[in-house]
N, C-alpha and C positions, 0 to 999 in steps of 0.2 A: 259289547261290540257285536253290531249286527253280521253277520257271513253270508256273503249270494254264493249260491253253491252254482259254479259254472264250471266245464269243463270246456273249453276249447281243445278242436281237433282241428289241426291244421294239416292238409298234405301239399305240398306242393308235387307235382305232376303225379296224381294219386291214380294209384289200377288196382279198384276193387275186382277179385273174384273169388269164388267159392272153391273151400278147400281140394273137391274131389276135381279141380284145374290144376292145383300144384302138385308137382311130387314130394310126396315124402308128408304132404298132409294128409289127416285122417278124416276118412267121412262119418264119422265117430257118431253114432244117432242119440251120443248125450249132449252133444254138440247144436247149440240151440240155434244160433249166429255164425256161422262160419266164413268169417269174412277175415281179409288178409289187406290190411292197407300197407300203400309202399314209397318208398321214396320221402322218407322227413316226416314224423312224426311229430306232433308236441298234444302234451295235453297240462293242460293249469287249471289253478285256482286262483281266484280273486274275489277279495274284500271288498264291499258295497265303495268302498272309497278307491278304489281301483290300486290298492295295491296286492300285487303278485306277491302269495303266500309260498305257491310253488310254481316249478315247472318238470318237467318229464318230457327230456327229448330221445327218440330213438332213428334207427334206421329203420324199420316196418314196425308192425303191429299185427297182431291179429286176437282175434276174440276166442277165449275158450271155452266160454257159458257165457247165461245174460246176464251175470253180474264181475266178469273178469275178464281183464285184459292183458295180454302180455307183450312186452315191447321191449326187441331188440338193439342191442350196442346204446346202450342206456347211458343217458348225461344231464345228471339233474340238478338243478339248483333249489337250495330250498332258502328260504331267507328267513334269518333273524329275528326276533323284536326287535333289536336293534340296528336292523338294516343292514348287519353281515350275511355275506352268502355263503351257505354251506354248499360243497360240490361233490357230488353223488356219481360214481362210477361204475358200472358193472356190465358181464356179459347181455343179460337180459334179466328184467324185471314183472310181475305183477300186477297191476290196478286193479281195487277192486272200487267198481261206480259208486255202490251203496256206500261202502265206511270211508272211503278215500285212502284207505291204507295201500302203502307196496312195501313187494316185501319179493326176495330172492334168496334164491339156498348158492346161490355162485359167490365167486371171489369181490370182493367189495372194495373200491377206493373212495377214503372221502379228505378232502380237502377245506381246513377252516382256521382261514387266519394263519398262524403260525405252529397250526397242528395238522401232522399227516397221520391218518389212522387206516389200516387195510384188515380184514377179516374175512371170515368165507359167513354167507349167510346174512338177511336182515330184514329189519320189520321198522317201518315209519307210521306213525299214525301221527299224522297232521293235525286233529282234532285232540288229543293231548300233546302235539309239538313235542314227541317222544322217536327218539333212534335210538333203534339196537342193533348191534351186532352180533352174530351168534358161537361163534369158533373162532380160536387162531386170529385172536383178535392182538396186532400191535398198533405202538400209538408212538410217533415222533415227534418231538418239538423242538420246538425251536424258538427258544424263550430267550425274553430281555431279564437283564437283571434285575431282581426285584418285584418279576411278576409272577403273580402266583394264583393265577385266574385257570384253572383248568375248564372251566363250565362249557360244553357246545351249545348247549341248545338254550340261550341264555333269553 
């Protein structure tokens, strides 16, 4: 299976400016990009066949180095082989461009199917279709009788 590595960035009514505009950013000189996007975030992944592997939507972004991103009030779907959507929650999240991994040290909600899991802490890499959670990991279900499928990332 061939993979087109894209990210789309989409902002709607987007106001880039440079951190030493906001308060409370740093002009931090390891800081390569300091750019602050606002208003509606998404960034994905698509398959030469145009199907959406992931998505990563936030409330802003901004860049911490030239290979990281971090994007607030995170809500991500990640889909299946199977076509099921896993659903991804957290305070704020990571990208990194090069591996496409994200990953947060905050409180975590995911949603799949008939399983509710929260944790503090996580790491996604796309390119193994692998999610972890790191602490304080519970898991709820809510199973028919008879099923004994626990697998997420199937």
């Amino acid at each position: 299976m061939k993979i087109r590595k894209v990210i789309l960035l989409t902002m709607l009514s987007a106001l880039a400016t440079s951190a030493g505009d906001q308060p409370g950013l740093s002009d931090d000189k390891d800081i390569i990009d300091s750019r602050v996007m606002r208003d509606n975030v998404t960034f994905s992944e698509i398959e030469d066949s145009g199907w959406k592997m992931w998505e990563v939507n936030g409330s802003r972004a901004e860049t911490l180095d030239v290979d990281n991103i971090r994007i607030f009030d995170v809500n991500t779907t990640i889909m299946q082989k199977n076509g099921d959507p896993i659903l991804v929650i957290t305070k704020a999240a990571d990208i990194n461009r090069k591996s496409r991994e994200i990953q947060t040290e905050f409180y975590v909600e995911i949603i799949s199917g008939d399983r509710y899991i929260t944790g503090t802490g996580m790491r996604v890499d796309p390119g193994k279709r692998t999610l972890k959670l790191l602490k304080d990991v519970q898991i709820l279900l809510t199973r028919r009788a008879g099923d004994l499928d626990l697998g997420i990332l199937n």
